[in-house]
N, C-alpha and C positions, 0 to 999 in steps of 0.2 A: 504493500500500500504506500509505502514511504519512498518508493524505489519507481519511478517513473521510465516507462518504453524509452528506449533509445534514440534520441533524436539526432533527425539527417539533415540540419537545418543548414544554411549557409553563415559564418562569419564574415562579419564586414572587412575584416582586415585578411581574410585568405584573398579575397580577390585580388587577379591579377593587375587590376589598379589600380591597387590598393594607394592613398598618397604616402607616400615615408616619412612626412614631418608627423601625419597624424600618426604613423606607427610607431613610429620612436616614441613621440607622447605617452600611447597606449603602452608601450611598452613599458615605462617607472611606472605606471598603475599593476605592470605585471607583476615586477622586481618588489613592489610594495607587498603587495596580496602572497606572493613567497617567502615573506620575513614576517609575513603576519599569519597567518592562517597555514601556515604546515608546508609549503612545497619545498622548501628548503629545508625543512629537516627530515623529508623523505629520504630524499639524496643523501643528505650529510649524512643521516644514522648507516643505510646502506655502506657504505663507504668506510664509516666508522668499523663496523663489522668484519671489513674486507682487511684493513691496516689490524687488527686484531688477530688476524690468527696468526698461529703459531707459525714461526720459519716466515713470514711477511717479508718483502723486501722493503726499505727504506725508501728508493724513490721509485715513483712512478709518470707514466705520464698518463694525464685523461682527456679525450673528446667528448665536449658538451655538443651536441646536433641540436639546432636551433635554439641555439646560447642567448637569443633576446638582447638584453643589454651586459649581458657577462656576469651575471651577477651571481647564478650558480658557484659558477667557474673560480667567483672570489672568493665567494665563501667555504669551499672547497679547499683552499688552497691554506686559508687563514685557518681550517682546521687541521691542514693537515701540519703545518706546520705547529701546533699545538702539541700534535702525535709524535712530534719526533720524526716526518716524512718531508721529502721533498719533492714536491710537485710542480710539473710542467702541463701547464693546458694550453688546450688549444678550442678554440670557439668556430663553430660553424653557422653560419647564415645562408641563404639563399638572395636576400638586398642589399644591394651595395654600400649602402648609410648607415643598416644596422649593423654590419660587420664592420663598417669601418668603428662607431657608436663604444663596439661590445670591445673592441681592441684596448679600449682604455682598463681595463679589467679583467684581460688573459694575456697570456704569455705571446699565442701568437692566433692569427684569426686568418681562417676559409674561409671563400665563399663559392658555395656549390652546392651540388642538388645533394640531399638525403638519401635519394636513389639511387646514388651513383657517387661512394664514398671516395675522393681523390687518394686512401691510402693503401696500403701492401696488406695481402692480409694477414690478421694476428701481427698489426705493428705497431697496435693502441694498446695500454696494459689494460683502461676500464675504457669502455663510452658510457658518455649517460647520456639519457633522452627526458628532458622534462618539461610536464605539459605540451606534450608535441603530440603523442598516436593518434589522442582523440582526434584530431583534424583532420584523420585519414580514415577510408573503409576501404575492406574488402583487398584486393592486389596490391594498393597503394601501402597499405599499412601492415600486410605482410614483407613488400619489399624493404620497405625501414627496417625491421624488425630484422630480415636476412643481412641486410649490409653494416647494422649494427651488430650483428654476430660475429660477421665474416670479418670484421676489419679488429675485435676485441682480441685480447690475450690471455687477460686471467678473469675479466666479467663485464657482463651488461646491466646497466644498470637506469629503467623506466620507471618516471614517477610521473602519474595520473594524477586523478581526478577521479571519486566515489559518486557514482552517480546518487541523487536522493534532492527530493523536492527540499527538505532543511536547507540543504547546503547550497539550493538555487534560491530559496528564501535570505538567507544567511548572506551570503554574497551580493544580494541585489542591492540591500536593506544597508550593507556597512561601505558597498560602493558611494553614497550620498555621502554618511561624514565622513568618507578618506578624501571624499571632493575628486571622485573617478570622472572621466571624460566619458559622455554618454553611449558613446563606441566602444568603453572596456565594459563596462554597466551592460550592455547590451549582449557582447560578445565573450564576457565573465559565464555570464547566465545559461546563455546556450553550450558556452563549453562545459558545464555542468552536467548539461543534459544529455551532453558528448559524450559521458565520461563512459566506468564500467565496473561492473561489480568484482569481486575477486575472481569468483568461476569465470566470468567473461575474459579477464584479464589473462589467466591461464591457459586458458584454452588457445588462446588469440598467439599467443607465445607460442605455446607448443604447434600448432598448426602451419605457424611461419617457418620455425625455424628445426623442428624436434627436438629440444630443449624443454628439460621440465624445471620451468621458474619457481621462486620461490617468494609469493604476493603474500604481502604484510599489509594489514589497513594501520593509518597513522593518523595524528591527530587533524585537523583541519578537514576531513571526510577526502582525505588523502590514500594512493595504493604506493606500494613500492615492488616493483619487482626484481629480481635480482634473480641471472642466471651465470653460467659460466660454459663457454662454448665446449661442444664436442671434442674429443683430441682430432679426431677425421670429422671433416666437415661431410654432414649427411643430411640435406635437408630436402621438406615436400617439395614438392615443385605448385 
């Protein structure tokens, strides 16, 4: 009852004409809504867990896919350096102002398609993907999912969005006093609606890539998932 049908709705800012000043705008509404409501401590904890076990290496490097204004990537980096870890990031975008934008806040910044990852494979030690699958269905959101595998070393690491009318209430309602641009307000909402439950989430992994992830719900009506690639790469087609 609290878990609303999946919606197929369009975001304002997927389109491809989309303008980039107002994306960049939307974007500190995203970086906000990350530091407030749980998307950044999806990642972080993931990650946390990873720098934890045992025999760990010291440094690593990680790709963020659709880094936004970099701000994952910072915060990442500020943790790891907390761990006792050195880390190298690198940010990817697909617009050219946001990558350039996100550069202030990664080591070094892509810009290229999701579909088609510019690296070697197994020559990332983590990717993470945050707040990104929902905007894709079906072939499209398989593909990420495969070239996020294909291109990881020691793990993948996506953080969603729990679909649940709360958390389209809950985000509409605190869009107003964070003083959100009526195009994050709007496109907050629906990406909510985007979002997926854990079984969805699962599944969605395993069917991409044949990897069985390991989906955590986290505070903010947040998922995390965490898998770590095949030693032979085997996946559906």
């Amino acid at each position: 009852m609290l878990t609303p049908a999946r919606a197929r709705g369009h975001e304002m800012l997927d389109a491809p004409d989309a303008d980039p000043a107002l994306a960049l705008r939307s974007l500190r509404d995203v970086a906000l809504a990350n530091r407030l409501f749980g998307g950044r401590h999806a990642v972080l904890s993931a990650l946390d867990a990873l720098w934890r076990e045992p025999g760990a290496p010291t440094r690593w490097s990680l790709l963020d896919i659709g880094t936004g204004l970099g701000d994952i990537p910072a915060a990442a980096a500020r943790r790891a350096s907390q761990r006792g870890v050195t880390l190298r990031s690198i940010g990817l975008e697909r617009i050219v102002p946001i990558a350039v934008a996100a550069s202030a806040r990664c080591d070094s910044v892509c810009c290229a398609s999701a579909f088609a990852l510019p690296f070697a494979d197994r020559s990332i030690d983590v990717v993470t993907c945050s707040q990104v699958l929902h905007h894709f269905e079906g072939q499209e959101a398989h593909a990420l999912l495969r070239e996020c595998t294909r291109v990881a070393r020691r793990a993948v690491i996506v953080g969603d969005l729990r679909r649940s009318w709360l958390a389209v209430a809950g985000i509409w309602s605190a869009s107003f006093a964070l003083g959100f641009h009526p195009v994050s307000r709007h496109d907050g909402a629906l990406s909510v609606r985007r979002g997926f439950t854990r079984r969805e989430l699962e599944a969605l992994v395993y069917e991409a890539t044949g990897c069985h992830a390991t989906v955590r719900q986290t505070p903010g009506f947040r998922l995390s998932a965490y898998w770590q690639p095949a030693p032979t790469t085997s996946q559906p087609s």
